[in-house]
C-alpha positions as CSV (number, residue, x, y, z in Angstrom):
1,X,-7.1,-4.1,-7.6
2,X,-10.2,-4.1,-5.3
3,X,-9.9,-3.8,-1.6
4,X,-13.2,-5.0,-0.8
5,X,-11.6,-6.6,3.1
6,X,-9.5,-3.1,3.5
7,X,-12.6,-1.0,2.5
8,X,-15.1,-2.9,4.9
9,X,-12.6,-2.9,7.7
10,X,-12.1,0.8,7.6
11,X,-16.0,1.3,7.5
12,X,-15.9,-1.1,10.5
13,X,-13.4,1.1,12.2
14,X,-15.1,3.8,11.6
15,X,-18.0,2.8,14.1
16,X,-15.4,2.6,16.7
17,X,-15.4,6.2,17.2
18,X,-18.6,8.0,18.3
19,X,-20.4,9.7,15.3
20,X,-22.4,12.5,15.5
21,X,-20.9,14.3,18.9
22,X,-19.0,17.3,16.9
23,X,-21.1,17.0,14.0
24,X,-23.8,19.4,12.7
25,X,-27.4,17.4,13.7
26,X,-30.5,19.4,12.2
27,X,-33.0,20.5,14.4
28,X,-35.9,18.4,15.3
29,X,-38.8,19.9,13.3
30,X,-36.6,20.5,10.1
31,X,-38.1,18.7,7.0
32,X,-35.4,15.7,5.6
33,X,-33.9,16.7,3.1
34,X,-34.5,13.1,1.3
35,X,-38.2,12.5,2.6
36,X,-39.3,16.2,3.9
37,X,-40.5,14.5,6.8
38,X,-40.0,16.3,9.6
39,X,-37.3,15.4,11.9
40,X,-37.6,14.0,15.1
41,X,-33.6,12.7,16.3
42,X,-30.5,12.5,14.8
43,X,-32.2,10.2,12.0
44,X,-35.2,10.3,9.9
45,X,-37.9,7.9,11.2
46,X,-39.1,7.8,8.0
47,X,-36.5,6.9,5.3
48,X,-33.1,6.5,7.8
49,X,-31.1,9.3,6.4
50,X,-29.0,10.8,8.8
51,X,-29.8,14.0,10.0
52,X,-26.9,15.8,9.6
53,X,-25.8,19.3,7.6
54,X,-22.6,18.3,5.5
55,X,-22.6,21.6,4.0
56,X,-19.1,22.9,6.3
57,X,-16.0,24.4,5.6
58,X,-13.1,21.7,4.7
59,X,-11.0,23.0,7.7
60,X,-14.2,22.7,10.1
61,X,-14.8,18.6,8.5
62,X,-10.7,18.3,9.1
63,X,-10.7,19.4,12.6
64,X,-14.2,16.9,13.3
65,X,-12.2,14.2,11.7
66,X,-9.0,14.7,13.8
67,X,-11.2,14.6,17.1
68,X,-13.4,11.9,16.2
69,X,-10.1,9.7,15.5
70,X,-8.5,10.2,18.5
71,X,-12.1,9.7,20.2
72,X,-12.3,6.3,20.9
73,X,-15.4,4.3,21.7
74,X,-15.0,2.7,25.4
75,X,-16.9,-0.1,23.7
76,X,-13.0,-1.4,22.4
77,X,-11.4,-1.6,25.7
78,X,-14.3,-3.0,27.3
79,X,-14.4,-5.9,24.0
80,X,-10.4,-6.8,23.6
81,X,-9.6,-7.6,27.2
82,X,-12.4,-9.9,27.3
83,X,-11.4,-11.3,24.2
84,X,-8.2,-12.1,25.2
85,X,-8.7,-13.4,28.7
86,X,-12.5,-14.1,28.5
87,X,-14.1,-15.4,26.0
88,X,-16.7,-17.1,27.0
89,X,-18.1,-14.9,28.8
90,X,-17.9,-12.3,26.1
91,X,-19.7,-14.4,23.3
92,X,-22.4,-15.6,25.6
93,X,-22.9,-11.9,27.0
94,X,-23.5,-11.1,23.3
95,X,-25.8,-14.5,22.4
96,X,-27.6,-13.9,25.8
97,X,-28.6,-9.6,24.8
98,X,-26.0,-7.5,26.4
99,X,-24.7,-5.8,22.8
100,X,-24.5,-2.4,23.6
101,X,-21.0,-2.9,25.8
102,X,-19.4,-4.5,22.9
103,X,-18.2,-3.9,19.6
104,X,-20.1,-6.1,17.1
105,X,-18.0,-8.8,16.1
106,X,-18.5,-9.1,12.2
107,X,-17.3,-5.7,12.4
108,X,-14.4,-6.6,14.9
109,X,-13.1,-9.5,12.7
110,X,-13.1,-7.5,9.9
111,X,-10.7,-4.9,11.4
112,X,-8.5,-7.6,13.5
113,X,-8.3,-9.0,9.6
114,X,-7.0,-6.5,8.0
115,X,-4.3,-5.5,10.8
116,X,-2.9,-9.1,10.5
117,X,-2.5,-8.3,6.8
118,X,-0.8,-4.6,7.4
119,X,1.5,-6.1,10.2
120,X,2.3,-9.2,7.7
121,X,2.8,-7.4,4.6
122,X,5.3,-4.2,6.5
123,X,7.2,-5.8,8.9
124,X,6.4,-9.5,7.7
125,X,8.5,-12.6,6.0
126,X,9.1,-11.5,1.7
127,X,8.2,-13.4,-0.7
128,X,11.0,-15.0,-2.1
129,X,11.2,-14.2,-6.1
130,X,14.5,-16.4,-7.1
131,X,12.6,-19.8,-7.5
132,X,14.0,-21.2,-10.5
133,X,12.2,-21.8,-13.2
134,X,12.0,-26.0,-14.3
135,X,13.7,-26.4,-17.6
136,X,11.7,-28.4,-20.3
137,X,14.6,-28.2,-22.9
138,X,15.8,-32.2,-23.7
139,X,19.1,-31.5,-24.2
140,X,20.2,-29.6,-21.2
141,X,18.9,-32.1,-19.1
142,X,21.0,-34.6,-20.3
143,X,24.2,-32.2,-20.3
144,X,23.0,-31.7,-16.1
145,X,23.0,-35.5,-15.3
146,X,25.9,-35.9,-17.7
147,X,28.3,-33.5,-15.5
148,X,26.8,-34.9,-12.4
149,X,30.1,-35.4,-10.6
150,X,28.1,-37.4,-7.7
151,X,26.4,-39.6,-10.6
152,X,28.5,-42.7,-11.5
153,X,28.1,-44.0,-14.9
154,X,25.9,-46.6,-14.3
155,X,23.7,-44.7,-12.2
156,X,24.2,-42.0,-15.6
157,X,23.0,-44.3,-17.8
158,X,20.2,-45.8,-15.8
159,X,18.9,-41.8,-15.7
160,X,19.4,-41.2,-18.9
161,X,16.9,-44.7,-20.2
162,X,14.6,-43.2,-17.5
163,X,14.2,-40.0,-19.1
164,X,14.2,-41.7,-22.1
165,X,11.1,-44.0,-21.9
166,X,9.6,-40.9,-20.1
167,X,9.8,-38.1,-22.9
168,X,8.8,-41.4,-25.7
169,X,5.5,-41.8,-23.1
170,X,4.4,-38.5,-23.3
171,X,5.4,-37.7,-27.1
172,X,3.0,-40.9,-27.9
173,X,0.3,-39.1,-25.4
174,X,-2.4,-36.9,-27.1
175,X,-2.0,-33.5,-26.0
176,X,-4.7,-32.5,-23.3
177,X,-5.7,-28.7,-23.7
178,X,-6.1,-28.4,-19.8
179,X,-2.8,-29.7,-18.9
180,X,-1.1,-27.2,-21.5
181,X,-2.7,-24.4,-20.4
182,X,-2.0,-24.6,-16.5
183,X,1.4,-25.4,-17.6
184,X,1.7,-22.4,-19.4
185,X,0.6,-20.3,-16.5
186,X,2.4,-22.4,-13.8
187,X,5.7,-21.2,-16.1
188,X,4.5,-17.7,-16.5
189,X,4.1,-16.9,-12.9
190,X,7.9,-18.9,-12.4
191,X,9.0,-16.6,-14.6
192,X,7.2,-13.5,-13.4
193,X,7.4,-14.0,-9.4
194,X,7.1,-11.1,-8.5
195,X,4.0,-10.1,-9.9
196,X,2.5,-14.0,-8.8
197,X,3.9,-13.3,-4.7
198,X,1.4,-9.8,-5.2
199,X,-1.3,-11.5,-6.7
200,X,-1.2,-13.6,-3.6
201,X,-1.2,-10.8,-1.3
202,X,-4.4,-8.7,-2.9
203,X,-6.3,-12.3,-3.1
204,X,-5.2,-13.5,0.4
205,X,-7.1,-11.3,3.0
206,X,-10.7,-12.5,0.4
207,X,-9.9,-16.6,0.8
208,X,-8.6,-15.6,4.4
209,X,-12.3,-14.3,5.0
210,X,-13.4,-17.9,4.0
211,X,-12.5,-19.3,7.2
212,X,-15.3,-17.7,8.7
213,X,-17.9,-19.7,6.8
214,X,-16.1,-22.9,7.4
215,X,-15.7,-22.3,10.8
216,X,-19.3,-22.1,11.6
217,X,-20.1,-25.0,9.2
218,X,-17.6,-27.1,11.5
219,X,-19.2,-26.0,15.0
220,X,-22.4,-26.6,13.3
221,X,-21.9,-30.1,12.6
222,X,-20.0,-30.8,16.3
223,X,-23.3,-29.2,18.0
224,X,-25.9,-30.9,15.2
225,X,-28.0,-32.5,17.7
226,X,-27.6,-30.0,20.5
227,X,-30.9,-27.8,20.4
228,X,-29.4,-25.1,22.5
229,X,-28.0,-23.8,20.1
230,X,-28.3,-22.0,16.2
231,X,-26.1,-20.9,13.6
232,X,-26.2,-17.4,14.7
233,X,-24.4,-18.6,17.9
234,X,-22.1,-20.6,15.8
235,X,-21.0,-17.5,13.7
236,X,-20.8,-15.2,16.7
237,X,-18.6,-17.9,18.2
238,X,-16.5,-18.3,15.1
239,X,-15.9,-14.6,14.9
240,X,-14.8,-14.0,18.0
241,X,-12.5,-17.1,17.9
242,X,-11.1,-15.9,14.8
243,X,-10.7,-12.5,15.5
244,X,-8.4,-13.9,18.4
245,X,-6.2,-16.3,15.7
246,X,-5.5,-13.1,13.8
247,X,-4.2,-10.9,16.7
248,X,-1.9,-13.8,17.6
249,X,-1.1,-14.3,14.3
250,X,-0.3,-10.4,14.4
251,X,1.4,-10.7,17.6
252,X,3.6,-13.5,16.3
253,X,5.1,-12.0,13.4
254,X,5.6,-8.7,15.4
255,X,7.1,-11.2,17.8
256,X,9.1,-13.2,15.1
257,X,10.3,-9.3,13.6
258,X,11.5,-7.7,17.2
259,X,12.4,-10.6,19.2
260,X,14.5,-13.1,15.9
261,X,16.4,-14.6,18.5
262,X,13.5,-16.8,20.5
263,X,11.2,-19.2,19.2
264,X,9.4,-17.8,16.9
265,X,5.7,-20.0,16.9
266,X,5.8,-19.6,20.9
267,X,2.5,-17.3,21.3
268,X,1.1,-19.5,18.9
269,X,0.6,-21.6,21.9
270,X,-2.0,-20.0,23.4
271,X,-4.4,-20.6,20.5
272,X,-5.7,-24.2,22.2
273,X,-5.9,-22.8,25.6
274,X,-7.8,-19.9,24.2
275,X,-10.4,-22.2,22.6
276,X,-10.8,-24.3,25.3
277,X,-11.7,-21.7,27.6
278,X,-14.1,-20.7,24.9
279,X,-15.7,-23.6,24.1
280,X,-16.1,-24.4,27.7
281,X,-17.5,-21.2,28.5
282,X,-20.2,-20.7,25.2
283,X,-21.2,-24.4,25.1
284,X,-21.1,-25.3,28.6
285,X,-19.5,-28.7,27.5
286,X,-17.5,-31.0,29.5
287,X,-13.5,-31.5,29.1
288,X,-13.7,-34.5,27.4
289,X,-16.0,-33.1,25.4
290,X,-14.6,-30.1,24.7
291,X,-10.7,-32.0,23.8
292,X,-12.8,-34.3,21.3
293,X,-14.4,-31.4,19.4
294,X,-11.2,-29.7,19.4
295,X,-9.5,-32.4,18.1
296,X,-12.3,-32.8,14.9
297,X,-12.1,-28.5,15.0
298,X,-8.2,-28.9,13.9
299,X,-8.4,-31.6,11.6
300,X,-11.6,-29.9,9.7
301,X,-10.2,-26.7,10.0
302,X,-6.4,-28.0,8.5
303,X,-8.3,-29.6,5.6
304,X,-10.5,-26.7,5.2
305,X,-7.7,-24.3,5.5
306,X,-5.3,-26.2,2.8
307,X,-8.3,-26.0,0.2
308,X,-8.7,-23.0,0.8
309,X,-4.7,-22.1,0.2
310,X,-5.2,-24.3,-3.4
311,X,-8.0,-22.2,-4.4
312,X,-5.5,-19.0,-3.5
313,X,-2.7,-20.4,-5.6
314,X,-4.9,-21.3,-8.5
315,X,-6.4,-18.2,-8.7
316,X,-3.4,-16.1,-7.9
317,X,-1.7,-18.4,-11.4
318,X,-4.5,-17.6,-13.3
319,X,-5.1,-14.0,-12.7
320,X,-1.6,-13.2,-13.7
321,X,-1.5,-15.2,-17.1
């Protein structure tokens, strides 16, 4: 199975922690060793290889690792609080120039991303894998409604014509090759749950990343005729809005896990107040303005977001047939 959201997230991560400080830089002067031009920084001006000698011992590139881990970019603390409590004034620092504080947020959603998915799939709800399976045999069916204590025997025999005229309605249908062949995947992943709840898991953090797209198309259309602002600032504002929504979504399942005996969707509740704030703060709208395109946000978004969860199950059925 590809990891193509756990690979970019670690990449992400990786420009968290400051590159280059222990490493081995060639001196200025030194030809590249891609382009032979000479060098003038830490990369080539020429061709933008970095500049660095790779050729160490392993123990020397383990110990570089270890302190570049533990070495982490101020840029995070100075991002997360004003994500949190902030966020206005963190997207409109970035849409207004001021970058450099910040961690970029494509690459801070990616990581936020695939946290949620490592907090959900350790400590998490499981998957139930004791569905049963529908029965299509005729005869059992009838033996089911026939020992029906609950059933009386009018109510048994009224069943019993229904199913009846049913099964002779579809026997005089033609058979449709479509419909046989999502019902014979729809039974396979019954009967093989297990394997359908993982196929779910490695395709949910992709159509999870969908969001994204349909959350700047959304703000788009609520700011159509407002020529302040571009899709780049409705993307910046989605990813920082979403990168929030998954560390409260992380936060409430670590809630739900350490704390079972409270209500479990309470920090859920600061998702609204967090947009609000946001919105207000990027767009500069009113609060009439801002509860209206809220209110279209979270019916567009619920829409979007059960499409997007039929797409999952459909592909997850197919992949496993």
């Amino acid at each position: 199975m590809s990891q193509e959201i756990e690979t970019a997230g670690v990449i992400s991560l990786g420009g968290l922690f400051r590159r280059g400080k222990h490493s081995e830089v060639l001196p200025p002067g030194t030809p590249c060793p891609n382009c032979a031009t000479p060098l003038e920084g830490q990369w080539c001006h020429a061709c933008g290889q970095l500049a660095e000698d790779f050729h160490r011992s392993t123990a020397k590139l383990l110990m570089e690792s270890v302190r570049e881990f533990f070495d982490l970019d101020n840029r995070v603390w100075q991002t997360l609080p004003d994500l949190l409590f902030r966020p206005g004034r963190l997207t409109r620092a970035y849409l207004d120039g001021h970058r450099v504080p910040q961690v970029p947020p494509l690459r801070l959603f990616l990581i936020v991303l695939v946290l949620l998915f490592l907090v959900g799939v350790n400590i998490g709800a499981k998957f139930p894998t004791n569905i049963p399976a529908p029965t299509g045999n005729p005869a059992e069916q009838i033996k089911r409604i026939e020992a029906d204590k609950h059933l009386s025997a009018e109510d048994k025999k009224e069943i019993l014509t229904d199913l009846k005229e049913a099964r002779a309605q579809m026997a005089s249908r033609k058979p449709n090759a479509r419909s046989e062949w999502l019902e014979a995947r729809i039974r396979y992943a019954l009967a093989h749950q297990a394997e359908f709840w993982q196929a779910i898991q490695n395709w949910a953090e992709r159509f999870a990343f969908l969001m994204l797209p349909l959350s700047a198309l959304l703000i788009s259309l609520l700011f159509l005729f407002d020529r302040r602002f571009f899709l780049f600032d409705h993307i910046i504002f989605s990813m920082h809005s979403l990168s929030f929504v998954c560390l409260l979504l992380t936060a409430t399942i670590a809630w739900n896990h350490y704390v079972p005996f409270t209500v479990g969707g309470l920090p859920l509740l600061a998702a609204p107040v967090h947009l609000f704030f946001h919105m207000r703060g990027v767009y500069r709208t009113s609060i009439f303005g801002t509860l209206v395109r809220m209110a279209v946000l979270f019916i567009g978004s619920l829409i979007g977001a059960i499409a997007i969860l039929l797409g999952l199950l459909w592909v997850a059925v197919v992949s496993i047939a």
